[in-house]
N, C-alpha and C positions, 0 to 999 in steps of 0.2 A: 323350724321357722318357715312360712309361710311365703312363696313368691313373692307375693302382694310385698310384702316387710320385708324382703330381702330389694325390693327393687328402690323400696319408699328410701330405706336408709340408704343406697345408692347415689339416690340423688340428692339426700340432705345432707350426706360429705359432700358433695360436685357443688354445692350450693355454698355450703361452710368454705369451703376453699378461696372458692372466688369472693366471697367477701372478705374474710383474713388478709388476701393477699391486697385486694383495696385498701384496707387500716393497715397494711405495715410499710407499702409504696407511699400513701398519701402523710402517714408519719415524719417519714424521709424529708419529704417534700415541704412539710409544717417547719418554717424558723422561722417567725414572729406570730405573734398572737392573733394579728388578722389574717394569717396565713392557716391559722386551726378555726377562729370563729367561723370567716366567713371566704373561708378557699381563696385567702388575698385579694377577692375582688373579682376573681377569673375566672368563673363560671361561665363556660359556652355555651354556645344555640341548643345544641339537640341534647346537651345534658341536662342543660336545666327544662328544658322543655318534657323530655322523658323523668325526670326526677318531680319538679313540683307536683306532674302527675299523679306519679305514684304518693305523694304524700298528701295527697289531696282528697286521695281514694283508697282509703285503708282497709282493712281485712273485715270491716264491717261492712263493706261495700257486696264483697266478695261471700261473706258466711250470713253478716245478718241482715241484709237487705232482700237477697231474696224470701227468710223465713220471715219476714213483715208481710212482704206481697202477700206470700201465702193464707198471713194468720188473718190480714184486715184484707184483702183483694187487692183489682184496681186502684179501688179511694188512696188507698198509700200508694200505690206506684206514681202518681203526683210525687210524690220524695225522690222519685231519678230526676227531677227538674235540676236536682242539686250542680247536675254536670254545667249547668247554665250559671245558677244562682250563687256559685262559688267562686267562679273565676269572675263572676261580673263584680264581687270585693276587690281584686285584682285588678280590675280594669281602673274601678277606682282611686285606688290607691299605692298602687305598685310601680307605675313611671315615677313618681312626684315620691315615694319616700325614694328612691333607687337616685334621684338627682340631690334631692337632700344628702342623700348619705355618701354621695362620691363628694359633694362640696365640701362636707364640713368633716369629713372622716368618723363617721359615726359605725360603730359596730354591733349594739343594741336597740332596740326602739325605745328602752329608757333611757338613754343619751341622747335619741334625739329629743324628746319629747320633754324630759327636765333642762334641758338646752331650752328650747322652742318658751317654754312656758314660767321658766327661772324661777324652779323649785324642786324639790326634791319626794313630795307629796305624789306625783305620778307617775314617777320611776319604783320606787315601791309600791304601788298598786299594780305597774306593769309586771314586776317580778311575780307577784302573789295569784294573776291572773296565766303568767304562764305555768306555774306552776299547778294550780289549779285546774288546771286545762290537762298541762303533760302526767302529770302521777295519775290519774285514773282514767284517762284516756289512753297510757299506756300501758298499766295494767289491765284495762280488758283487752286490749289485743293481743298483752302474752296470754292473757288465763283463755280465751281462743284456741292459741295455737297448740297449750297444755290438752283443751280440747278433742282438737282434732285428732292428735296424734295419740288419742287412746280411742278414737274410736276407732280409727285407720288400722292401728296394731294389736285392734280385733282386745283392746285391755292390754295387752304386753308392758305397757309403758302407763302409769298413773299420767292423772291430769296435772298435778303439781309437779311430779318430776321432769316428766315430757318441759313444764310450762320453763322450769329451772336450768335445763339442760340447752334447750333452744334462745335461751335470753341469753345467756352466756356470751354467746358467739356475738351477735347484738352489739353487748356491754366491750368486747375486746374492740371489733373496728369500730363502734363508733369512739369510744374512749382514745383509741389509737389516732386516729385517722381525721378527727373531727368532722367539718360539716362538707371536707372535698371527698371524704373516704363515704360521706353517706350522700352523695350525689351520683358518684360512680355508681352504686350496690344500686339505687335508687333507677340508674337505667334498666338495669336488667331485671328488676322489682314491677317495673310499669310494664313490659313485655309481656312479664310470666301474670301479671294480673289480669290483665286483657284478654289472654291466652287461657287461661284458664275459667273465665266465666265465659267466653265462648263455646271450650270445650263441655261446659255442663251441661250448657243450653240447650249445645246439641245431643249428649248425650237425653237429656229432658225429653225431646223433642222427638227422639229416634222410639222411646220409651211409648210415645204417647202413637205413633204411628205414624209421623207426618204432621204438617201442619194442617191441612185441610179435617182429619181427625178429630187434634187437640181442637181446631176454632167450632166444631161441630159440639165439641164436648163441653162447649164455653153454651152458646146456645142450650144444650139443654140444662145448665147448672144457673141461667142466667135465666132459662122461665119458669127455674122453681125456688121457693122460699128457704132453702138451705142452707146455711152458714152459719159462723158465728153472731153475724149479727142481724142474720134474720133478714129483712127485709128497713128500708129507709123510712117507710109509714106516713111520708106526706109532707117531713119537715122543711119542707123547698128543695128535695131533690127529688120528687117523684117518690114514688110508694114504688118500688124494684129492690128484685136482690142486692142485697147492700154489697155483694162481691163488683157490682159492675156499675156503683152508681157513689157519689159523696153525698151525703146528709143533709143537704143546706148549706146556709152561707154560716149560719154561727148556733149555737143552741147555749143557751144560758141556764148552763149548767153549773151546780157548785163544783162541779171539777171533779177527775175519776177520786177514788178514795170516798166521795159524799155525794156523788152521785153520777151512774154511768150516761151519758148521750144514749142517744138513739137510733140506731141504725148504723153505726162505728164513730171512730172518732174523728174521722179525718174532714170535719167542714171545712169549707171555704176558705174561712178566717185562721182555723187551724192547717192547714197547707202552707198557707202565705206564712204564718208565725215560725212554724217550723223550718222554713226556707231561710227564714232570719237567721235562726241558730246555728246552719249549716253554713250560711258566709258567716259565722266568724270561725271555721277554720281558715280562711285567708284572710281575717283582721286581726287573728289568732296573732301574738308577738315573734311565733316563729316566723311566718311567712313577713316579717319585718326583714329578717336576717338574711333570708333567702334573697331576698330585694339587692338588699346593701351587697349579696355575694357575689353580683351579675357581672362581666364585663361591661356590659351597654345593655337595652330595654328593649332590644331586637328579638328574642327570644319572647317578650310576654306575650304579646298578642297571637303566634304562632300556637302557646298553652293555652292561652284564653279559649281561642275561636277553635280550632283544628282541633288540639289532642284530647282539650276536655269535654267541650259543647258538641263538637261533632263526631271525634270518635268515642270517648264514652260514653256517651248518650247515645247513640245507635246501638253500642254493647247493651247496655240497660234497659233502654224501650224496647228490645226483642228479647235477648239470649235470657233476661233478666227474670222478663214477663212470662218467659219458656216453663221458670224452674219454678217460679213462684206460683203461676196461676196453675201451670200443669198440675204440680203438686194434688194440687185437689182430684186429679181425674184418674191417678195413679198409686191410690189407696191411702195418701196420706189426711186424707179426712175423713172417719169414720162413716159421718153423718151422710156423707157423697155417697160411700159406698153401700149404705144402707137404703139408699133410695133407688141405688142401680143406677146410677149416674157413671159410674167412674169407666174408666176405659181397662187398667187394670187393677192388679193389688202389688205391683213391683215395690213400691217403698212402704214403709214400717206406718201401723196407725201411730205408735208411738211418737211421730213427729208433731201431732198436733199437740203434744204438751210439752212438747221443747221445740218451737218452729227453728231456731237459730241453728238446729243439726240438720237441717233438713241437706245441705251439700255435700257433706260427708256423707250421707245414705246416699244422694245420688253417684259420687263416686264409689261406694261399696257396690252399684248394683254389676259395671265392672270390675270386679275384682279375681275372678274367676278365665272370662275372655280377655282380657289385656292388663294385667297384673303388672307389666313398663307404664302403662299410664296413670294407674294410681299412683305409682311414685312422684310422677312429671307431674300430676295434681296436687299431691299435697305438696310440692316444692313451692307450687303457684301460691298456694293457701296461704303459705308459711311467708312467703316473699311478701304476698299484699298486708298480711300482718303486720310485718316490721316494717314496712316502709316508711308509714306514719311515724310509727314509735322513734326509728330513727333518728327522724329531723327532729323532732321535738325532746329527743335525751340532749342530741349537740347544742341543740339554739337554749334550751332550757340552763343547760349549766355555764354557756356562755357569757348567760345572762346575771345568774349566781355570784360569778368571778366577776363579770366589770362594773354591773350597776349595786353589788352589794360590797364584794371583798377590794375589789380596787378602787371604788368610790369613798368607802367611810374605813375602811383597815388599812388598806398598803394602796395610797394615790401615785406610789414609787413603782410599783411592781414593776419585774421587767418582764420579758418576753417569757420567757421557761416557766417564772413563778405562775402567768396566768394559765399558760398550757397544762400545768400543773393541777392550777386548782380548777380549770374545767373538765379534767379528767371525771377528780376527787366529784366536781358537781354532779356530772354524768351517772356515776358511782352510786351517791346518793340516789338519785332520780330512779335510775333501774332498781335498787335495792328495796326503797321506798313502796314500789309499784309491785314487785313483785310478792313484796312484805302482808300486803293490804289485801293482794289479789290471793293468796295463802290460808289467812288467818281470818279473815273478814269480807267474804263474795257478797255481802250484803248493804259494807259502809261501800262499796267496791261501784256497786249497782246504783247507790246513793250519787255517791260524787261525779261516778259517768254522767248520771243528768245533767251534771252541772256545766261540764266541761266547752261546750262547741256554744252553748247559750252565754258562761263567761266572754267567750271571745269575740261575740257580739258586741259586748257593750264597750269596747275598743274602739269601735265606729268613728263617735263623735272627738273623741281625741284624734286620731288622723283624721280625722275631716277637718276638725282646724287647723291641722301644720300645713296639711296641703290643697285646703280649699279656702275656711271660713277665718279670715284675720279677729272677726268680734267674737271668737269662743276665746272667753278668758281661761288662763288657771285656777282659779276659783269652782268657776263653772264645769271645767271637763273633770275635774279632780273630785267634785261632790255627784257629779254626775254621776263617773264611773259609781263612786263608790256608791250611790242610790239605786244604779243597775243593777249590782251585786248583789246588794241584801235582797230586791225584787225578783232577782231568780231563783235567790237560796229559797224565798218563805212566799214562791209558786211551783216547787216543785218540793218531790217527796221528803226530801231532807227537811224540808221546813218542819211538815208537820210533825218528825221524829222530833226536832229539837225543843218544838212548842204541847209534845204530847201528845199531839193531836187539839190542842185548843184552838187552832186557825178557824173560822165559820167556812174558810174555803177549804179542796184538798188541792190537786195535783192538776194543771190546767185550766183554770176559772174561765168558764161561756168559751171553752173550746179556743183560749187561748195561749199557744206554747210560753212556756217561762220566758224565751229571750224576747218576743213580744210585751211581756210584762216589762222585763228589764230594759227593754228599750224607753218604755213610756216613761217607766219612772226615770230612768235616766235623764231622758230630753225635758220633762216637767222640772228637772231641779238644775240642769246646766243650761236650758235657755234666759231664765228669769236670773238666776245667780251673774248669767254672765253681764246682762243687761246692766245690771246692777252694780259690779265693780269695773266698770271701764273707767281705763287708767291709760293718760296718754303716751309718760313715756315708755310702758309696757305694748302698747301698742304700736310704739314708732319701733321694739325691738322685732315685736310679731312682724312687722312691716317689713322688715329686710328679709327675711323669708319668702314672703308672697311676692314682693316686687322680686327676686331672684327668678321664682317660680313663672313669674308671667312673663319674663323677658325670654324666658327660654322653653315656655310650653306654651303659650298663648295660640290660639286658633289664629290662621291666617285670616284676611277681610272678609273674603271673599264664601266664607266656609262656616264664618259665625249666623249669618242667615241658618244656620242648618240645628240652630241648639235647639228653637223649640220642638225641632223634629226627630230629634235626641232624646230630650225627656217624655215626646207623647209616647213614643215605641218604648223607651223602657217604662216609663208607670201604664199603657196600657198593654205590654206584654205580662207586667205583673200581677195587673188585677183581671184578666180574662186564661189567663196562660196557669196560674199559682194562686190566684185569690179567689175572690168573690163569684169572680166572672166565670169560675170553672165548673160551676154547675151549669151552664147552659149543655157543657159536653156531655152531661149522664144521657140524653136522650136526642140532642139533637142532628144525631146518622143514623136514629133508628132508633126506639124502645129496648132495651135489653134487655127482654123478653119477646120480641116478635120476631127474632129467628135470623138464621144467615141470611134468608134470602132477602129480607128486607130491609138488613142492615146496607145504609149505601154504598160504603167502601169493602161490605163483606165480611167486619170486623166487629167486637162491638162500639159502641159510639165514643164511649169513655175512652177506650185505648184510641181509637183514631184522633178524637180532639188533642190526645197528648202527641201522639208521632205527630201531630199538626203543627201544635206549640213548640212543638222541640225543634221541628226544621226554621218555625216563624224568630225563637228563640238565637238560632244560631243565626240567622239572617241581621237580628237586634245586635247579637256582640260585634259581630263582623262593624258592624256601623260605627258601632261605638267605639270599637279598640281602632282600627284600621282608619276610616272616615273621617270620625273626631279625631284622630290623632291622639287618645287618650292612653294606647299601647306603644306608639312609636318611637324611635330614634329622632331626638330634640335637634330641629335645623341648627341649632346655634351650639358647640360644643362645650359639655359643662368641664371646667377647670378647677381642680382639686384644689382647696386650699392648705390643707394637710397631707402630704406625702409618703408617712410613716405612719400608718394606718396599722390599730390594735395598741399602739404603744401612746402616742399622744390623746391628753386631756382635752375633746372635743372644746369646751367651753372656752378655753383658752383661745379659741381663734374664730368661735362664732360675730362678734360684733362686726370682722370685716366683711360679711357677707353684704352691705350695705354697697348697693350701683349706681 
C-alpha cells in the first residue's frame, strides 16, 4: 500500500470518528421529536452560520464546478454568482419563515404552509418536491465520493464500494443524531471545504508558474480560436474565443438535444435562468427546517453577507478560476496543447472527456511530494460531499414522519415513535440514493437535473406566507404543480418519457428549466389566484401578515430606502447574472488584445465578475443588514406553542390574530 492510501485512509478514520461521535452525543441529547427534527430550536451563531454554509455548497461546488470552468470557460464561471444568488433566497425568506415557525411551533414547511393555506394539497407537493430534490441530489454526491476515492486509491477501492462504505458513516450520525448531529459535522465540513478548494488552487497555480504566467497563458489562448466552442461568431457577444466571452443575451435555439447554440451555452438569459435554479437550494424544504432550527435570526445575515457572498465567492472567483481556467494551460486540453498554447502537460488529456475528474488529478499531481496532503484532500472532497447530503437525509425524513406518517397515520404519535420513524425515513432516503446511484448512473443524471430547478418553484408558496396575502391555495398549489411538470418536460427527462416527441430538447432559446418552471408557474398561480379570492380565507391569511408586519415592518424613517432595494437588487441582476453581462466580454479590453491592454491586466470577463461580485456583496449587505430583512425583530416573537415536535400546529393557528 502506497503512502498516498496509507495517509488518505488516516484521515477518513480522523474524519469518521468525529462524525460518529457527533450522532451518538447529539442522540443523547434528542428527547422530543423537535429536539431530532430541528435541534429543539437551538441552533447557535457560528454553527449555523458554518453549517448552512457547508450545505449550501456541496461537493459539486468542490469536484464539479471547477470541471465546468474548465469544459465551457469563463461564460460559466458566471455560475460562482451562486455564492450571492443563493443566500439572497435566504434573505428572503429566512427571517419571516424562522418567526412563523417559533409562533406557531411548526417543524416542517408542510405544516406551515397547509396551516397558512388550509389544505392539505401543498403539504404533499412539499413532500414530493423534497424528495425529489434529496434522492438524487444525494446520490450524485455519494457516486462522487465513490469517485474520488478510486481514483485517489490509484483503483484499490471500486466506485460503488468506495461510494457504499463512505455513505454508511453518513447514514449512522445522521440517523443517530438528526439535524443537531448534522450541524455540528456540518462545521467542520464548511472549514475543510474551503480549505481544500483553496489548497487546489494553489496547488493549480504553483503548477502553472505563478499567476503573472498562468494570466499570460490566458492571453494567448484568448487570441486564438481554440476550444470547445470555438469562437462566439457575432451573436451579441462579439466574435472572440468563446473561453473568455458569453454568446449574447439569448439564442433561440430548439434546445441542446435538437439543436447546439453557438459559441457555448451560457447566454445572458441562460446565466440568469440557471441562477434561478441554484436559489432553490435555499427555497429547497430543507432550508425551511434549518429556519425553524435557529434560536433567533442573528446568525442569517452574518451567512448571507460574510460567509457565502464574501468568503465563498472570493474562494470561487480566484482559487476556482486557478483549476478550471488553468486546466487548459496544463495539458488538460488536447487542442491547447496542440497549438503550443499550454504552459505544461502535468495533468491527463484524459480530463477533457470526463472534466468533473479534473480535482482529483490535480490532487494526484502531489502524490509523490506530500503524500499527508492527499489525505487532508480527499478528507475535504469527502466532507464537501456530505454536507449537503446531510441536511437533506435529516430534513427529508423529517418531513416523511410529520407531514405524511403523523398527519394522515398516527396524528397521536409520541415523541420516540416520530424519532423512530425519521430514522426509518432517513434509511429510506440514503438506500433510495444509493440504490439509483448503483444500478442506474443514467436515471441518476436524469433526476439530478431536476433537483435544485424543483426547489425553485417553491418560490411563490413562501412568498405568500411571508410576503403576498393575495396568493391563494388554489393558486400556489396549481402553480407549484405547473412548475413541476415545466421543468420535468424542459429538461432531459422529458424527452426520455415523451421518446423524444417534444419539438423542443433540453433548454429551449438558452432557457434553464427552472426558468421555464418559474413561468409556468406564475402564468397559472397569478390568474388562479385572482380568480378564487375568498374573504374569509383571506381574513385567515391575514393573521399571518398582520403578525409579520407588526414584528418585521421597516422603521419610517428607512422605508424611503425600498425603492433603493429593489433598483440594486433587479439591477445587480440583470447587469451582474443577466442580460447586462455581456457588456463584460470586452469592455476592460478585447480578449484577444493581450495583457497589456487589458485595463485591470486580467481578461475583461473575469474582471466584470470580481466587479459584480464585490458590487454583489455590497447588494446583500444592504439588503440583509439595512433593510433589516436578516435581523433580530425589535419586537419579541412569543411562542404560542411550547412543546414543539409533539403538538398539532393547526390546533393553535387561529390565535395568531393581534
Amino acid at each position: 500500500m502506497s503512502a498516498k492510501v496509507m495517509w488518505l485512509f488516516t484521515f477518513v478514520v480522523l474524519y469518521w470518528a468525529y462524525c460518529i461521535f457527533w450522532g451518538v452525543k447529539c442522540a443523547r441529547m434528542a428527547k422530543t421529536a423537535g429536539d431530532y427534527f430541528i435541534a429543539g430550536r437551538q441552533i447557535s451563531m457560528w454553527v449555523f452560520v458554518l453549517a448552512a454554509t457547508a450545505t449550501s455548497f456541496s461537493g459539486w461546488t468542490f469536484m464539479g464546478h471547477p470541471g465546468l470552468v474548465y469544459r465551457d470557460g469563463f461564460q460559466y464561471a458566471y455560475a460562482s454568482f451562486y455564492t450571492i444568488t443563493i443566500p439572497f433566497t435566504g434573505v428572503m425568506f429566512l427571517k419571516r419563515q424562522w418567526m412563523l415557525g417559533k409562533r406557531f411551533g411548526y417543524v416542517t414547511p408542510g405544516e406551515m404552509l397547509s396551516d397558512y393555506f388550509q389544505g392539505d394539497g401543498i403539504r404533499i407537493l412539499t413532500v414530493l418536491v423534497a424528495l425529489l430534490f434529496s434522492i438524487p441530489y444525494l446520490g450524485v454526491q455519494l457516486g462522487a465520493s465513490g469517485f474520488l476515492f478510486n481514483v485517489l486509491t490509484d483503483k484499490l477501492i471500486s466506485e460503488n464500494v468506495g461510494m457504499w462504505v463512505l455513505s454508511l458513516v453518513v447514514l449512522i450520525y445522521v440517523g443517530t443524531g438528526g439535524l443537531r448531529a448534522v450541524a455540528y459535522v456540518d462545521t467542520l465540513q464548511c472549514v475543510l471545504l474551503a480549505a481544500g478548494i483553496i489548497i487546489v488552487g494553489f496547488i493549480a497555480l504553483n503548477a502553472a508558474g505563478g499567476f503573472d504566467a498562468l494570466n499570460a497563458g490566458f492571453a494567448k489562448l484568448g487570441a486564438s480560436g481554440v476550444g470547445k466552442w470555438g469562437t462566439t461568431k457575432g451573436y451579441g457577444g462579439g466574435d472572440y474565443n468563446a473561453y473568455f466571452a458569453i454568446p449574447g443575451v439569448i439564442q433561440f435555439t430548439a434546445g441542446l438535444g435538437k439543436e447546439t447554440p453557438v459559441g457555448g451555452l451560457w447566454t445572458g438569459i441562460m446565466v440568469l435562468t440557471y441562477m434561478f435554479a441554484l436559489m432553490g437550494i435555499q427555497s429547497a424544504p430543507a432550508f425551511s427546517m434549518w429556519a425553524f432550527g435557529n434560536k433567533d435570526p442573528k446568525p442569517f445575515a452574518m451567512q448571507q453577507v460574510w460567509a457565502s457572498s464574501f468568503g465563498i465567492g472570493l474562494i470561487l472567483f480566484f482559487f476556482t478560476a486557478f483549476q478550471g481556467m488553468g486546466a487548459h494551460l496544463l495539458g488538460a486540453n488536447p487542442a491547447v496543447t496542440e497549438a503550443g498554447i499550454n504552459i505544461s502537460t502535468i495533468l491527463s488529456a484524459g480530463i477533457a472527456k470526463k472534466p468533473d475528474s479534473i480535482v482529483p488529478h490535480y490532487i494526484n499531481t502531489i502524490s509523490d511530494t506530500a503524500p499527508w496532503l492527499v489525505g487532508l484532500l480527499a478528507v475535504c472532497a469527502l466532507a464537501a460531499m456530505q454536507s449537503t447530503g446531510a441536511a437533506y437525509m435529516s430534513t427529508a425524513g423529517g418531513m416523511l414522519t410529520r407531514d405524511l406518517y403523523k398527519r394522515f397515520l398516527n396524528p397521536s404519535a409520541s415523541h420516540d415513535e416520530q424519532k423512530m420513524w425519521g430514522r426509518i425515513g432517513v434509511a429510506f432516503i440514503v438506500v433510495s440514493a444509493l440504490l439509483v446511484a448503483t444500478f442506474s448512473r443514467d436515471a441518476l443524471v436524469l433526476l439530478g437535473g431536476l433537483a435544485v430547478a424543483f426547489g425553485f418553484q417553491m418560490w411563490p408558496s413562501l412568498a405568500a406566507v411571508t410576503w403576498f396575502p393575495w396568493i391563494t391555495r388554489q393558486g400556489a398549489t396549481w402553480g407549484l404543480a405547473a412548475g413541476l411538470l415545466a421543468v420535468i418536460f424542459t429538461e432531459t427527462i422529458g424527452q426520455k418519457l415523451t421518446g423524444g416527441a417534444l419539438p423542443w430538447g433540453r433548454w429551449p432559446w438558452t432557457i434553464h428549466s427552472a426558468g421555464w418552471g418559474i413561468i409556468f408557474n406564475l402564468l397559472v398561480c397569478i390568474p388562479i389566484s385572482a380568480m378564487t379570492q375568498d374573504g374569509g380565507s383571506r381574513s385567515h391569511r391575514m393573521k399571518y401578515h398582520n403578525f409579520l408586519r407588526e414584528h418585521a415592518s421597516l422603521s419610517p424613517e428607512k422605508k424611503g430606502l425600498v425603492p433603493w432595494a429593489w433598483a440594486a437588487a433587479l439591477g445587480w441582476l440583470f447587469f451582474g447574472v443577466g442580460p447586462g453581462a455581456v457588456i463584460g466580454n470586452d469592455v476592460f479590453g478585447a480578449p484577444n488584445a493581450g495583457v497589456d491592454a487589458w485595463t485591470f491586466g486580467i481578461p475583461s470577463i473575469w474582471a466584470w465578475q470580481i466587479l459584480f461580485w464585490l458590487l454583489g456583496v455590497a447588494m446583500m449587505w444592504f439588503l440583509a443588514f439595512k433593510m433589516e430583512m436578516s435581523t433580530v425583530p425589535d419586537k419579541e416573537v412569543e411562542a404560542l406553542v411550547e412543546d414543539i415536535g409533539d403538538v398539532a400546529p393547526q390546533a393553535v393557528a387561529p390565535q395568531a390574530s393581534e
